[in-house]
C-alpha positions as CSV (number, residue, x, y, z in Angstrom):
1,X,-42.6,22.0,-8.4
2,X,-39.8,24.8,-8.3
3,X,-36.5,24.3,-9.7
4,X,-33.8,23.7,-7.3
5,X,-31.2,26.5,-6.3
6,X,-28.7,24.2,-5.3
7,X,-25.8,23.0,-8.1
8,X,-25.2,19.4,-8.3
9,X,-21.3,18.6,-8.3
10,X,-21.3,15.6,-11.2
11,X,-17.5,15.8,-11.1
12,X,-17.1,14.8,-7.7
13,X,-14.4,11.8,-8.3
14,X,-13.1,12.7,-11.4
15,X,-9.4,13.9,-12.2
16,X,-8.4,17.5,-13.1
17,X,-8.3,18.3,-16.6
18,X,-6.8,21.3,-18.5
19,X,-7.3,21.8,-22.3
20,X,-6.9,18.0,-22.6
21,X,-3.9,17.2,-20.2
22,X,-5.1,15.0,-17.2
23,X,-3.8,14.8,-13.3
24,X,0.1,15.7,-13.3
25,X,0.8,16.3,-16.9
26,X,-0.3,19.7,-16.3
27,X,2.3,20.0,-13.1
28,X,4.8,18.6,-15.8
29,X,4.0,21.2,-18.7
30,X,3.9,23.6,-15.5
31,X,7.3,23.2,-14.5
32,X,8.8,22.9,-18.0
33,X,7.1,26.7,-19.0
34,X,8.8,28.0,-15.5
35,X,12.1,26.0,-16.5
36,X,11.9,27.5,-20.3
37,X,11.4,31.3,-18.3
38,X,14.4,30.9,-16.0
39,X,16.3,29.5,-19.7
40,X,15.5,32.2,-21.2
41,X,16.4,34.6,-18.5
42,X,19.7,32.9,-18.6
43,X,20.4,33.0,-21.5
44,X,19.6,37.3,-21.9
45,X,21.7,37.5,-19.1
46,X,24.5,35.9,-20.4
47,X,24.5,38.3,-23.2
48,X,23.0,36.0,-26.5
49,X,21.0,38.3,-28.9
50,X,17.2,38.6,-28.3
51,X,16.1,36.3,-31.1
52,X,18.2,33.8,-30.4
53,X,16.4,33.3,-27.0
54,X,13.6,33.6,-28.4
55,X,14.1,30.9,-30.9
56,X,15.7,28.9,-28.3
57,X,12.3,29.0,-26.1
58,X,10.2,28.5,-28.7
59,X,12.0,25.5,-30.2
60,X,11.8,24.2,-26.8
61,X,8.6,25.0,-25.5
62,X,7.0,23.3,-28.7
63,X,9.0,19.6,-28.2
64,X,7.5,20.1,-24.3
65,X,4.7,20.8,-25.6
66,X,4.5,17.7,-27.7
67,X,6.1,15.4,-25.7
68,X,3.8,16.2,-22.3
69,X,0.5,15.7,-24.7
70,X,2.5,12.4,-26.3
71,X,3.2,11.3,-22.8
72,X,-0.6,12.1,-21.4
73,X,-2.4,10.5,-24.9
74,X,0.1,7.1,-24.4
75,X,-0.7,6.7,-20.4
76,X,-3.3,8.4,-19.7
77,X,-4.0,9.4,-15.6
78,X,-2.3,7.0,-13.7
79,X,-0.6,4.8,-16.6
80,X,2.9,6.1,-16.4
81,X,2.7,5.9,-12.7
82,X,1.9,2.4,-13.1
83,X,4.9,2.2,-15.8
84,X,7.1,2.9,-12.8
85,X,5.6,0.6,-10.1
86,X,5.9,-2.4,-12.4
87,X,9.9,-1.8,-13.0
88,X,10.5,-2.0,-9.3
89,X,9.0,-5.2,-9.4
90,X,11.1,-8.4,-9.2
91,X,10.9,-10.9,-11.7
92,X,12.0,-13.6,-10.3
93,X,12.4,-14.3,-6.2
94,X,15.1,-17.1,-5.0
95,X,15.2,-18.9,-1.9
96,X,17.9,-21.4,-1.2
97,X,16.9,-21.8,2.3
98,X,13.6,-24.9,3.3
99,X,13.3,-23.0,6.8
100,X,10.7,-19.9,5.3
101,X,8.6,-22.9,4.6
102,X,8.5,-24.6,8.2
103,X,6.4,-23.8,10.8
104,X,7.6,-21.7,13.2
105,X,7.3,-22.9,16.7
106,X,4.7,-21.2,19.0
107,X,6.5,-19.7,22.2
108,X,4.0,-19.8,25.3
């Protein structure tokens, strides 16, 4: 029997993954390198010396770095989504009121 020409996709239903970041934490590390860029754009503008900026970006791209790894190895893909959903739920319900309990009557 030949070999087969045709690749078989085995990742069909799994998440992305970049150098060990999963699903959005590489959107969040994305957007925090763009928003160090535009700081340090800013801040040559606005006249401070070079390596000063470049301190500045550094110091701050290696806590983002850090803390979107930290953030990624704590929840995982979906954990810190999950973090969220749970705070919006209630923790306790009240009803002062019998009538949610009765049976309402049937109009025909």
């Amino acid at each position: 029997m030949a070999n087969s020409v045709y690749v078989i996709n085995k990742g069909v239903n799994k998440s992305i993954e970049f150098k060990g970041l999963r699903a959005q934490y590489i959107w969040y590390l994305g957007g925090g390198i763009v928003a160090l860029l535009v700081l340090f754009a800013i801040l040559y503008i606005i006249g401070v010396p070079s390596f000063i900026c470049i301190g500045i970006a550094v110091a701050a791209g290696g806590f983002l770095f850090a803390r979107v790894y930290k953030l990624s190895g704590k929840y995982g893909e979906h954990g810190m989504m999950k973090q969220v959903a749970k705070r919006s739920i209630p923790t306790l319900i009240k009803c002062n009121d019998r009538k949610v309990f009765k049976k309402a009557p049937v109009n025909s």
